[in-house]
C-alpha positions in Angstrom: 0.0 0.0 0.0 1.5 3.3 -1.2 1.3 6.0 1.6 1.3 10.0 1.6 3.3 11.1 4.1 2.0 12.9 6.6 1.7 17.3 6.2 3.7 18.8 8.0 1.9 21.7 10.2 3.3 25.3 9.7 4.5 25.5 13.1 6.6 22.5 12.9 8.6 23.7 10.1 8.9 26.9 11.9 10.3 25.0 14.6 12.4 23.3 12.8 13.8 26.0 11.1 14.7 27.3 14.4 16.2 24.3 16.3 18.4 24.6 13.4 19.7 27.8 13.6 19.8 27.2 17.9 22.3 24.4 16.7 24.5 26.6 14.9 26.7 30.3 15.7 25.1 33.1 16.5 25.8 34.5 12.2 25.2 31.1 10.9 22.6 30.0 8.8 20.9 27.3 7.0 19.4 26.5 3.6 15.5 26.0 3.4 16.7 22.5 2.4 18.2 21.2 5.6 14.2 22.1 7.9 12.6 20.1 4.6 15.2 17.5 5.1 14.7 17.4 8.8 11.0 16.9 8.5 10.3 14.7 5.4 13.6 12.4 4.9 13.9 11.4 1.4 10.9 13.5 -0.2 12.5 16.9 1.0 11.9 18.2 -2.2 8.4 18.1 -1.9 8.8 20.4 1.8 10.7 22.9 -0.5 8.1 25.8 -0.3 6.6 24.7 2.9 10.1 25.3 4.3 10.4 28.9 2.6 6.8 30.3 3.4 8.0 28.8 7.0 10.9 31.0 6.6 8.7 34.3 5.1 6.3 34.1 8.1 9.4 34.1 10.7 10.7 37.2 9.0 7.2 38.7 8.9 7.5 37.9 12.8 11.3 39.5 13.3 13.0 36.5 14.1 15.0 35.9 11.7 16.4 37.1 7.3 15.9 35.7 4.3 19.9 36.5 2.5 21.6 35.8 -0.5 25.6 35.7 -1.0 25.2 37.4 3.0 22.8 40.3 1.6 19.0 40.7 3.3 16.8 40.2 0.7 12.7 39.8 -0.1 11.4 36.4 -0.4 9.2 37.8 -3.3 11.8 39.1 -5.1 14.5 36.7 -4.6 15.2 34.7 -7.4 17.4 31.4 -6.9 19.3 30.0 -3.5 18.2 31.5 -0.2 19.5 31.2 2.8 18.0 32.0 6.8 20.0 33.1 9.6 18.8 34.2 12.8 18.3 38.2 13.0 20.7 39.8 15.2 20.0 41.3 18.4 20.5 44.7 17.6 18.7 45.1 14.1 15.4 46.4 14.0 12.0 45.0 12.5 12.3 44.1 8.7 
């Protein structure tokens, strides 16, 4: 018998998202990729834009930016690889 896998809730790829920026330095960040990974194991790929509207809504909620090659950017605008990181302490709201 050929199973769906489960949906992943939008808070749990939030979460995830941010248990793995707790794992890493302060500046560090992670690819949309590795919170897909982390929740859906080999069909990642279909976690892909679960994992960056995840990552738009924590930016709408100041927690953390949406960069490309280290530059802030808009998740609407962007147009290839993003990457999140943690915002830091001393920025203001996006």
């Amino acid at each position: 018998m050929d199973e769906s896998p489960a949906p992943v809730s939008d808070r749990d790829m939030e979460r995830v998202i941010l248990e793995l920026l707790a794992q890493r330095a302060e500046a560090a960040t992670i690819c949309p990729s590795e919170a897909a990974r982390a929740v859906a194991g080999d069909d990642w790929r279909d976690q892909m834009d679960a994992a960056r509207a995840a990552a738009q809504r924590l930016v709408a909620a100041g927690v953390v930016d949406i960069t490309q090659r280290g530059v802030v950017v808009d998740l609407a605008t962007a147009r290839g690889p993003i990457r999140i990181r943690r915002r830091p302490a001393d920025a203001g709201p996006g």
